[in-house]
VOFI-251468 format. One record per residue (C-alpha): residue number from 1; residue in one letter; x, y, z. Coordinates in nm, 2 decimals, always signed. Example, Ala and Ser with C-alpha at 12.3 -4.5 7.8 and 13.67 -1.06 7.14 Angstrom:
num;residuo;X;Y;Z
1;A;+1.23;-0.45;+0.78
2;S;+1.37;-0.11;+0.71
//
This chain:
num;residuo;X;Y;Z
1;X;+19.62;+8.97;+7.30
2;X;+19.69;+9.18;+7.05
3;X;+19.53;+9.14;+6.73
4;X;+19.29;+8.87;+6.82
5;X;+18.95;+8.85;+6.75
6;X;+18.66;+8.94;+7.00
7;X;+18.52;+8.64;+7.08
8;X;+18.51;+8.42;+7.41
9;X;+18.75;+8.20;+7.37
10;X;+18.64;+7.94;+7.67
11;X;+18.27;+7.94;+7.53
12;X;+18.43;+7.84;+7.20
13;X;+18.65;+7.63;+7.38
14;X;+18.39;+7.47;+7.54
15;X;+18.14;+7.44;+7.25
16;X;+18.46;+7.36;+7.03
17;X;+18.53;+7.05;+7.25
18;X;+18.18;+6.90;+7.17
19;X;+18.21;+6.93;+6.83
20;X;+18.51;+6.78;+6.77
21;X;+18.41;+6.46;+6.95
22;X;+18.12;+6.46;+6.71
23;X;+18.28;+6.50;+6.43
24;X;+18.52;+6.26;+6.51
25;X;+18.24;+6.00;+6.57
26;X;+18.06;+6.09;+6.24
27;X;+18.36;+6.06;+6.06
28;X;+18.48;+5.74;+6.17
29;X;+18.14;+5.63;+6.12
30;X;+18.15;+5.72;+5.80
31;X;+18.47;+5.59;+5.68
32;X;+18.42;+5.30;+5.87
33;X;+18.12;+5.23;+5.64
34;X;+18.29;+5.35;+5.32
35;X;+18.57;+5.08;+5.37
36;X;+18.28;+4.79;+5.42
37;X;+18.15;+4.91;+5.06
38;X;+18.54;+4.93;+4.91
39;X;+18.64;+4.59;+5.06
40;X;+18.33;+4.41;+4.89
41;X;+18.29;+4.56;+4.60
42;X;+18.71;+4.63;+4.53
43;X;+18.91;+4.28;+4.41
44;X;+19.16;+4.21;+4.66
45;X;+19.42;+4.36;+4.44
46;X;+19.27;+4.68;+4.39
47;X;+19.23;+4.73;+4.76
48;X;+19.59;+4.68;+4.78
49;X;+19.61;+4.94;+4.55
50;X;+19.37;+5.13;+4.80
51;X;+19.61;+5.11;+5.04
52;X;+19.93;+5.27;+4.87
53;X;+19.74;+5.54;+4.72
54;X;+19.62;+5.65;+5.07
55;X;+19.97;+5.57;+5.22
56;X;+20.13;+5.79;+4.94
57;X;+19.91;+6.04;+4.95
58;X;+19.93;+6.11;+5.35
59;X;+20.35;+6.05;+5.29
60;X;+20.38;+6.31;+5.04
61;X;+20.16;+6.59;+5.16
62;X;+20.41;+6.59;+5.44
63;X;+20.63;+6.74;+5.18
64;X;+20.39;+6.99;+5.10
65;X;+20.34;+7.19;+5.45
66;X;+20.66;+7.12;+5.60
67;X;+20.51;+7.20;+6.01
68;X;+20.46;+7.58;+5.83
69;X;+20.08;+7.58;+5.94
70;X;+20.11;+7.42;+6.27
71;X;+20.41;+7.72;+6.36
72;X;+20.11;+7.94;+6.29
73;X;+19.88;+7.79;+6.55
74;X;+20.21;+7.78;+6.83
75;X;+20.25;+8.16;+6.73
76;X;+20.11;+8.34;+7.06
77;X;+20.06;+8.67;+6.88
78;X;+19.77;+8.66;+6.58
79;X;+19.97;+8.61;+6.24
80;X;+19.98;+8.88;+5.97
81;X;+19.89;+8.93;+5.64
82;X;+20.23;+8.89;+5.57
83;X;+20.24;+8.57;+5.81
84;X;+19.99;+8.44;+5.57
85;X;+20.12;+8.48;+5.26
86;X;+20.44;+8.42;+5.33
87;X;+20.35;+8.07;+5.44
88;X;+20.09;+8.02;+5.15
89;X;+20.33;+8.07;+4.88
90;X;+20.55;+7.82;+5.06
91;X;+20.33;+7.55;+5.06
92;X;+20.23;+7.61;+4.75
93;X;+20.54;+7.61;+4.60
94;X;+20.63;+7.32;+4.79
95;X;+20.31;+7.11;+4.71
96;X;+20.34;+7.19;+4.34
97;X;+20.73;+7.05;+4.34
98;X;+20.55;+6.74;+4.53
99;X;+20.24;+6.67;+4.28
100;X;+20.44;+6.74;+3.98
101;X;+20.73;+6.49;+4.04
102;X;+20.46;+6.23;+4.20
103;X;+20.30;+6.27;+3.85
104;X;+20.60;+6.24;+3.67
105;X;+20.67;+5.94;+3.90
106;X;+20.35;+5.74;+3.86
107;X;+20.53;+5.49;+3.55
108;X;+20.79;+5.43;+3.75
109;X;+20.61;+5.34;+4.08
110;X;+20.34;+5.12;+3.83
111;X;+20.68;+4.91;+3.72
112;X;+20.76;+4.87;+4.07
113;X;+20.49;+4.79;+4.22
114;X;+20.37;+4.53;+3.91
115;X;+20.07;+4.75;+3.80
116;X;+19.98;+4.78;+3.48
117;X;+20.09;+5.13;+3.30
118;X;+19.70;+5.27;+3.31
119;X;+19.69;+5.31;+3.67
120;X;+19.92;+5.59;+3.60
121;X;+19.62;+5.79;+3.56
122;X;+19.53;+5.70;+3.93
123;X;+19.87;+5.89;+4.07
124;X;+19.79;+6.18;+3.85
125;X;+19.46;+6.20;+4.00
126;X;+19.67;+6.20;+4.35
127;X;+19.88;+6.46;+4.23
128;X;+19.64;+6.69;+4.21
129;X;+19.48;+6.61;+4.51
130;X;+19.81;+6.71;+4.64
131;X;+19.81;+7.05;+4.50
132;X;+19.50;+7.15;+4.61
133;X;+19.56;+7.10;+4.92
134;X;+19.80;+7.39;+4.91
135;X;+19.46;+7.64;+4.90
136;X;+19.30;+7.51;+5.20
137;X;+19.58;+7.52;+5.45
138;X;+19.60;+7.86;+5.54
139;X;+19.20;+7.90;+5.60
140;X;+19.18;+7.60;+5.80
141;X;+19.45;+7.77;+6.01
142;X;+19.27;+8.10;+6.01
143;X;+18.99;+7.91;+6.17
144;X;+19.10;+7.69;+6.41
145;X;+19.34;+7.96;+6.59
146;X;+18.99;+8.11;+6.61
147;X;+18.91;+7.81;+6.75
148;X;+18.57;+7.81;+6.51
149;X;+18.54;+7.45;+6.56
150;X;+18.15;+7.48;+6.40
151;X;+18.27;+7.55;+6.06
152;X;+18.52;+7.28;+6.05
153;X;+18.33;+6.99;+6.20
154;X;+18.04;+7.09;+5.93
155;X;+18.28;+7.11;+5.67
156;X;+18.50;+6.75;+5.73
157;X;+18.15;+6.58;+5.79
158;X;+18.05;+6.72;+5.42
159;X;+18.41;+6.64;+5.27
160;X;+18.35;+6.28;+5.42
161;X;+18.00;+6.26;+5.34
162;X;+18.10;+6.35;+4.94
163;X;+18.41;+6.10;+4.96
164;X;+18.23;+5.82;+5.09
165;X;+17.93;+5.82;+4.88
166;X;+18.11;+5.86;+4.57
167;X;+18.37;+5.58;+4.60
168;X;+18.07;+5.36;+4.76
169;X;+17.91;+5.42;+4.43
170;X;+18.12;+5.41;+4.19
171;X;+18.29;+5.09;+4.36
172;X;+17.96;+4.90;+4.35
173;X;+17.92;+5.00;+3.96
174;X;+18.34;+4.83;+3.87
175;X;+18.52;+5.15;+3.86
176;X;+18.73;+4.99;+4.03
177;X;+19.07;+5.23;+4.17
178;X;+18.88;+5.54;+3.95
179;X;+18.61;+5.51;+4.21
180;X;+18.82;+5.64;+4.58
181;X;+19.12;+5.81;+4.32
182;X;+18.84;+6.05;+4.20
183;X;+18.67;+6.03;+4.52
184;X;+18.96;+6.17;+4.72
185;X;+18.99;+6.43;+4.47
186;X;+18.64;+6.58;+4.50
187;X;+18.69;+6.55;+4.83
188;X;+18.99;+6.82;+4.87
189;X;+18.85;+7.00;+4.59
190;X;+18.49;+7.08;+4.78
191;X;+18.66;+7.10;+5.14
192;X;+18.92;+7.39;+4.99
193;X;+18.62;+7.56;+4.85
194;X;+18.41;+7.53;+5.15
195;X;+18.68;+7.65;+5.37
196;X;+18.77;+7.94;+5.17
197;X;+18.43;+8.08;+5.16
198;X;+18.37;+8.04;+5.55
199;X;+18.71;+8.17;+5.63
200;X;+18.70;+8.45;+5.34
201;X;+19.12;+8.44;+5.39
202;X;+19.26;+8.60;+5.11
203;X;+19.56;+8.44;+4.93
204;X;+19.79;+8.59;+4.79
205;X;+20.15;+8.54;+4.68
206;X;+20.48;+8.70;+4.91
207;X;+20.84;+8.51;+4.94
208;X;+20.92;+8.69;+5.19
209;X;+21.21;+8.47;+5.33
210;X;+21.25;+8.60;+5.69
211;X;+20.93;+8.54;+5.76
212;X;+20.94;+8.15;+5.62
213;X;+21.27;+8.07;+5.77
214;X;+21.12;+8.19;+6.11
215;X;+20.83;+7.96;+6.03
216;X;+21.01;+7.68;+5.91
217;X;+21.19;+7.69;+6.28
218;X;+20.96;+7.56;+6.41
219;X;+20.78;+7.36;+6.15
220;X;+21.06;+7.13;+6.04
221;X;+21.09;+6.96;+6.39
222;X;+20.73;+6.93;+6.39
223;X;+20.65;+6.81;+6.04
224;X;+20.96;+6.56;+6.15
225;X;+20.72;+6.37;+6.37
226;X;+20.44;+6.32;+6.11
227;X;+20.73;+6.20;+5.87
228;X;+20.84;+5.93;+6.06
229;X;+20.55;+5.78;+6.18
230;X;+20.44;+5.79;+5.82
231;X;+20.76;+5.54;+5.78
232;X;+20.69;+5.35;+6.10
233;X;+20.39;+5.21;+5.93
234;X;+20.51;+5.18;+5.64
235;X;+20.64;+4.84;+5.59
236;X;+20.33;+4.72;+5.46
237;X;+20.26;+4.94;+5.12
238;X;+20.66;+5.00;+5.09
239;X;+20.79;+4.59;+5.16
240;X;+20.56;+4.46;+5.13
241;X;+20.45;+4.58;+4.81
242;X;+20.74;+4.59;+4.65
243;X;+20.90;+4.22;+4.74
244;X;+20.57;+4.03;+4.70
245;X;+20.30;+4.29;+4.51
246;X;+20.00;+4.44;+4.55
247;X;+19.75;+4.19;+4.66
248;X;+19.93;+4.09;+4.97
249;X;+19.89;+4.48;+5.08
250;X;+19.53;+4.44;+5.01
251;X;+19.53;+4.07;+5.24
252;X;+19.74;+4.24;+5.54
253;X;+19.54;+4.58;+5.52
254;X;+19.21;+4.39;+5.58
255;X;+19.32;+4.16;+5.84
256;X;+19.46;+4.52;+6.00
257;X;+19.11;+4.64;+5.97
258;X;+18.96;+4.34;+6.14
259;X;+19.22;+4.27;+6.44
260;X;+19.24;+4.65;+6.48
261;X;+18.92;+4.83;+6.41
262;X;+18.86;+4.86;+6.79
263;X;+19.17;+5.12;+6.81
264;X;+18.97;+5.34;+6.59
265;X;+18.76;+5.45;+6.90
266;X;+19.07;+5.58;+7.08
267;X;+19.11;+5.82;+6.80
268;X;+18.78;+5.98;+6.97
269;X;+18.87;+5.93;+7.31
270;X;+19.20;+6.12;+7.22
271;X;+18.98;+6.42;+7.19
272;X;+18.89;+6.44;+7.53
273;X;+19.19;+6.30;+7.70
274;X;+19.50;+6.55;+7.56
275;X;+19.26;+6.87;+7.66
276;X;+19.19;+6.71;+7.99
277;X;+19.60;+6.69;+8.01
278;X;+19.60;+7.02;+7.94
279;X;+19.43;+7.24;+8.14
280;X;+19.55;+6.96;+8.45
281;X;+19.91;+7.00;+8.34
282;X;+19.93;+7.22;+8.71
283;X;+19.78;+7.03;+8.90
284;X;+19.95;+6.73;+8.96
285;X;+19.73;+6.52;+9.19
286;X;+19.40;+6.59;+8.92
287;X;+19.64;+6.51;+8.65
288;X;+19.79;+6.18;+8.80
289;X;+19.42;+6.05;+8.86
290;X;+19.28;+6.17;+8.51
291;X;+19.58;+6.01;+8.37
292;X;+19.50;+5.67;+8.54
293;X;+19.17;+5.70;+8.43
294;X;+19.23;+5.73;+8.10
295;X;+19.45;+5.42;+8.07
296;X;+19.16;+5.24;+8.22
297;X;+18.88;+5.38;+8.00
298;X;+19.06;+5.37;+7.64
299;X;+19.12;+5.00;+7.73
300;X;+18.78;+4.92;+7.89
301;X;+18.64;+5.08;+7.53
302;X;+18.89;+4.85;+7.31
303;X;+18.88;+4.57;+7.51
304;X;+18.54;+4.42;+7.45
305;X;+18.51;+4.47;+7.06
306;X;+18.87;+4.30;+7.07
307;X;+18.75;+3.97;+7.24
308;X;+18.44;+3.97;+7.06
309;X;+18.70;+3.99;+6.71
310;X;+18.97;+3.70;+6.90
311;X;+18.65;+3.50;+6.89
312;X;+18.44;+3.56;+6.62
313;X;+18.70;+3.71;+6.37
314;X;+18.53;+3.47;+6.08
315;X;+18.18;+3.52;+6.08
316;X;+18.29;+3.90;+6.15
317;X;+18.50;+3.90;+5.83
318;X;+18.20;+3.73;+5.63
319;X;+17.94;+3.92;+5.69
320;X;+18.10;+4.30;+5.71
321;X;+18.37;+4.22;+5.46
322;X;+18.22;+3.94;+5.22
323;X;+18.36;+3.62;+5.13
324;X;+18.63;+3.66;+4.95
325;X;+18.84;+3.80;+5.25
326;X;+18.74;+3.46;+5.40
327;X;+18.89;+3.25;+5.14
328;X;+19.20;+3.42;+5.15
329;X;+19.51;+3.47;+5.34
330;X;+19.36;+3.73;+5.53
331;X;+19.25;+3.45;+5.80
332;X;+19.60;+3.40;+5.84
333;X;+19.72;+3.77;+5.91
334;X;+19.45;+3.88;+6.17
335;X;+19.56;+3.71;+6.47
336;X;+19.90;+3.84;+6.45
337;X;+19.80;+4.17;+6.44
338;X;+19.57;+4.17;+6.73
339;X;+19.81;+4.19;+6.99
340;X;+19.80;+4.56;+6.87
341;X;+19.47;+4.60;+7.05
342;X;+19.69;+4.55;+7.38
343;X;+19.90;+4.81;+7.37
344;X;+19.76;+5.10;+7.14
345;X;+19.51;+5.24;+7.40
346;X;+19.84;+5.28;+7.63
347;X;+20.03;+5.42;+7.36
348;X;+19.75;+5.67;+7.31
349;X;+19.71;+5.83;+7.65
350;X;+20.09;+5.81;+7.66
351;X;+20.16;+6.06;+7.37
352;X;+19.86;+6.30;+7.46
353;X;+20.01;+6.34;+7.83
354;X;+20.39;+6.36;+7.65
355;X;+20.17;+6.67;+7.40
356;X;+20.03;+6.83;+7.67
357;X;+20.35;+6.91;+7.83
358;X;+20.46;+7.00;+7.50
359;X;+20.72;+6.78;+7.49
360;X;+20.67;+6.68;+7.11
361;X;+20.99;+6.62;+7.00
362;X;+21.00;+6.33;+7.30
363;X;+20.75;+6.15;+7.10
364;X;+20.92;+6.20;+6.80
365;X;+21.20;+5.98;+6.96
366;X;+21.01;+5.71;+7.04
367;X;+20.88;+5.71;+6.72
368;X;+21.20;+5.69;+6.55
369;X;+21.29;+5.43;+6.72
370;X;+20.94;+5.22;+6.66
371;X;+21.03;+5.33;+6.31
372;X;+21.39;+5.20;+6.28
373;X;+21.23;+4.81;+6.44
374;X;+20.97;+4.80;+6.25
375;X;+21.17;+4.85;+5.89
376;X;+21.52;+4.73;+6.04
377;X;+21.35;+4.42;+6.14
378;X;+21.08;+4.40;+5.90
379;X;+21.25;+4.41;+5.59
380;X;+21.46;+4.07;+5.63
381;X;+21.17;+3.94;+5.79
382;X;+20.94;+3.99;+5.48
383;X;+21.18;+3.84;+5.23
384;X;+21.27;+3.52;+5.48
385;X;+20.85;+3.50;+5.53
386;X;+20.69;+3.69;+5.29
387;X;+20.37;+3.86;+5.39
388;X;+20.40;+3.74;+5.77
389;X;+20.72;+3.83;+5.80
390;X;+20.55;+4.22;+5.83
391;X;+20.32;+4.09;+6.11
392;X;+20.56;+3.94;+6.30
393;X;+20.75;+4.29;+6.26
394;X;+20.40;+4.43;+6.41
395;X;+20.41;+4.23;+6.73
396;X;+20.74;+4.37;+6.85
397;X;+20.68;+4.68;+6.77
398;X;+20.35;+4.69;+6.95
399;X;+20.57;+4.54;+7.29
400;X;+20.83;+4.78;+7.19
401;X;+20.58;+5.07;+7.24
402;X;+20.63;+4.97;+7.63
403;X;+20.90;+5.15;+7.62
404;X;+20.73;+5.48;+7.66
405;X;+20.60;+5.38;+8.00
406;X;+20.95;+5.45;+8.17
407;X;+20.92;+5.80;+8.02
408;X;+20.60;+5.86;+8.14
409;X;+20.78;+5.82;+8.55
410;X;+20.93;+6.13;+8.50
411;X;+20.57;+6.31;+8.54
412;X;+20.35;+6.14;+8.65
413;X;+20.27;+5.81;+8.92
414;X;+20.03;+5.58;+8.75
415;X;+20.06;+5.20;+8.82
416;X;+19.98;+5.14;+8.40
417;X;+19.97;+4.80;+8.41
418;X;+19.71;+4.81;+8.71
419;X;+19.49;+5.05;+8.52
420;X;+19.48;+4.85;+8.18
421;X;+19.38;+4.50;+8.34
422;X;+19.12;+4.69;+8.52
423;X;+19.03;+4.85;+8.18
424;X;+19.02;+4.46;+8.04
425;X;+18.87;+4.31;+8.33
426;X;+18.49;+4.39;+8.24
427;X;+18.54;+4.22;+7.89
428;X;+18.74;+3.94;+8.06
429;X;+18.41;+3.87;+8.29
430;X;+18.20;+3.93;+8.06
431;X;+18.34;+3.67;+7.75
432;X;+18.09;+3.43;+7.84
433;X;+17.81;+3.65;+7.66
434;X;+17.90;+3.62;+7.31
435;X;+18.01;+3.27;+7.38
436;X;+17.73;+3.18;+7.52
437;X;+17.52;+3.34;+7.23
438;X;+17.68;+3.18;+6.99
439;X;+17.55;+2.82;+7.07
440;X;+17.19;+2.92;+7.13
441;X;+17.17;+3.16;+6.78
442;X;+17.28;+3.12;+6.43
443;X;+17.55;+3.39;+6.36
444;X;+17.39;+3.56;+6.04
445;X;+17.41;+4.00;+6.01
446;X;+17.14;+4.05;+6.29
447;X;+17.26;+3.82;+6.56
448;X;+17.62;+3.94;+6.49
449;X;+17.53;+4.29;+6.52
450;X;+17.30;+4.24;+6.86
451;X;+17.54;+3.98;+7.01
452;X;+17.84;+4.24;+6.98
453;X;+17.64;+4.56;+7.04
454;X;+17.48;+4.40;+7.37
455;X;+17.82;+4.23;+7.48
456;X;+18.06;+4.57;+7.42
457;X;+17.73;+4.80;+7.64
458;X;+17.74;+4.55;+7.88
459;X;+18.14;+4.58;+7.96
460;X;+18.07;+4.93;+7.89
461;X;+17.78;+4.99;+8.20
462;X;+18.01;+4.79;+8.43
463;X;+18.31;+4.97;+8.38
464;X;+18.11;+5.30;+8.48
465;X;+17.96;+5.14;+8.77
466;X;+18.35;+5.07;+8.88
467;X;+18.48;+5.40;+8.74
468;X;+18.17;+5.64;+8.82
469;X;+18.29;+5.90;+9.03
470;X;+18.65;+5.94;+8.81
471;X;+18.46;+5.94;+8.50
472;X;+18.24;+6.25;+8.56
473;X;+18.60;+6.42;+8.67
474;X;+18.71;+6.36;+8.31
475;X;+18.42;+6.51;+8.17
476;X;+18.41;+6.79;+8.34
477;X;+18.81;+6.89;+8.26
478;X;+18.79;+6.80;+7.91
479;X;+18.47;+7.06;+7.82
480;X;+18.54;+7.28;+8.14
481;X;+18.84;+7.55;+8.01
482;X;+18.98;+7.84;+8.17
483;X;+18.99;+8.12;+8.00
484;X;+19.37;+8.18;+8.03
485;X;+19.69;+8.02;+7.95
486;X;+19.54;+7.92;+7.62
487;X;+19.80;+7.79;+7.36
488;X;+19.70;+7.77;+7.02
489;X;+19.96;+7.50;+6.94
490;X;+19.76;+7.25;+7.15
491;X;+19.46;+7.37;+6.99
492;X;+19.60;+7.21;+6.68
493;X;+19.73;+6.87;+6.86
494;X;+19.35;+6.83;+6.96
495;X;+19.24;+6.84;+6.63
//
């Protein structure tokens, strides 16, 4: 290929591969634990506020990139100087429209949202998170097409490592919103610097319009997808926010957190399964049993933290959370929200399979459709039940997401709802544990911790005993890579 580095792409592949599924770990891991410190040490209004500065932030940067950077990776042929550029000076042109009328916005969406005008300076903080982000999206490109997985993993783990401890702290000393608004902005600011110096890009401005027009192609479509599951879950920070206020997003983002936190570990899993898709995608038989046994592990992994939460959400809640989350509504949100639990892990291998064929913009139906229940039906829903109303919203949703099984017919044979009840059935068997722990301990930090850890490796060591032979299979095709046929698109979807 013309232009590419000389490198060996299936040894980076390979490597590559490994390193993402420990980044991902270490990330989650660390955000996981950030959140603990936030939700303790935040007032339940301020985490609501939490949760729309993260949702705007992640809703507006879509504006900012446009699917430019992801055309990029699908480009077969190594981009140019001018590819670069070009696209740079989009995005930054775009990202600086963005952040200046979010900062010009932030009275406005205080008023609307019931804050007081002060917390203006928290969306201006956000804005310029926003515009930095414009000088790291062309070297992060630069290095995953080079698939230099290393670099990135080091550098998200040091982003996360920075964000973390710095809104941990500054949370636990009543900052308050300052703490994870300044946070997030160190965070940008040292990842764009760190990934400028390892990628040693050079940007530089060029409008040249052909070459963004032939990038934007592409991109829009893409970027499409991104936007509207932004809006799917939105209902929360937009509805209800705006109908009720802010403390309510802060009750039905924890009890999220604790009916859903399980779902988390599919994120991880998603790492291994879409490659395994991938280099299957020709093999039918391989990819039909891969496929099954990926519906069965991404529920067996969900399935015991989820009945260990159905049945111990309280003392769960107390001691991760603190008290306060106890004493409020949040008891009364969870439960409706758990049913997610059931049907994410599908959902997951479902859209990495519908990715690997590259059949993106199927997804992107599906998701408009998820997107148009959830706020068709959630909106009068909200204002008939308030705060509920959105988690009664949730649970169709979550059964509409079946929906995606009849699609999945068209390539492949897998008996789904076979392979998720096998996925549960170890969790199922094994309920009695923590129920039985329960009566014979007291339920302070250490017992909680020990009764969940030894109850979720349990179902864990059972489901490989029933799933051994399939699950070394998976293994081997998700680090394993041939050296051809390499697309740098799906590069990107792994990441």
């Amino acid at each position: 290929m013309n232009g590419q580095p000389a490198y060996s792409v299936a040894s980076r592949s390979a490597s590559g591969g490994a390193l993402l599924l420990v980044r991902q770990a270490v990330v989650q891991g660390m955000n996981f634990c950030g959140l603990i410190f936030l939700a303790r040490c935040l007032s339940i209004t301020d985490y609501g506020f939490y949760g729309i500065v993260f949702f705007l932030f992640s809703f507006i940067l879509n504006f900012g990139d446009i699917g430019l950077s992801a055309s990029l990776l699908r480009q077969k042929e190594e981009p140019t100087p001018e590819d670069f550029s070009s696209v740079f000076s989009a995005q930054l042109t775009l990202s600086t429209a963005a952040a200046a009328l979010f900062a010009a916005a932030s009275p406005l969406l205080c008023k609307a949202y019931g804050l007081p005008f002060s917390y203006s300076q928290y969306f201006i903080l956000i804005s310029a998170s926003l515009l930095i982000t414009a000088f790291r999206a062309i070297p992060i490109t630069k290095l995953e097409r080079h698939i230099d997985f290393k670099w990135l993993s080091i550098i998200e783990i040091i982003q996360t490592a920075v964000y973390n401890v710095m809104a941990s702290a500054m949370a636990f000393y009543g900052y308050g919103p300052l703490s994870f608004t300044l946070a997030l902005l160190c965070r940008v600011l040292i990842g764009c610097i760190l990934v400028n110096i390892v990628s040693q890009t050079p940007l530089r401005l060029n409008f040249n319009r052909t070459l963004i027009k032939k990038h934007m192609g592409f991109g829009l479509p893409y970027q499409a997808g991104n936007f509207v599951n932004s809006l799917k879950d939105s209902i929360t920070t937009i509805v209800v926010g705006l109908v009720i206020g802010t403390a309510p997003i802060g009750m039905i983002s924890m009890a999220s957190t604790i009916a859903t936190f399980p779902v988390m570990l599919t994120g991880i899993l998603g790492r291994l399964f879409f490659p395994a898709f991938a280099r299957t995608i020709n093999d039918k038989p391989m990819l039909e049993k891969l496929f099954a046994l990926s519906i069965r592990i991404n529920n067996a992994v969900v399935a015991p933290l989820a009945m260990f939460i159905l049945f111990m959400a309280k003392p769960f809640t107390l001691h991760i959370f603190g008290e306060k989350w106890i004493e409020s509504e949040t008891m009364d949100f969870w439960f409706l929200l758990w049913p997610a639990n059931l049907f994410l892990p599908m959902l997951t291998v479902c859209t990495c399979l519908l990715n690997a064929h590259g059949l993106s913009k199927i997804v992107l139906k599906y998701s408009l459709l998820w997107m148009l229940i959830s706020l068709g039906l959630g909106t009068p829903l909200v204002l008939i039940f308030g705060a509920q109303g959105a988690c009664y919203s949730n649970i169709v949703v979550n059964i509409a997401t079946i929906t995606i099984t009849w699609e999945m017919r068209k390539y492949v044979r897998c008996n789904i709802l076979k392979e998720t009840l096998i996925g549960w059935l170890p969790a199922v068997l094994l309920v009695w544990f923590p129920l039985l722990y329960t009566r014979f301990f007291e339920i302070g930090k250490l017992h909680l911790f020990s009764c969940v850890f030894f109850y979720f490796a349990f179902s864990i060591v059972l489901m490989y005993i029933i799933s051994k032979k399939d699950i070394r299979t998976l293994m081997v095709k998700s680090i394993k890579i041939q050296p051809t046929n390499i697309d740098p698109y799906m590069v990107k979807e792994a990441v």
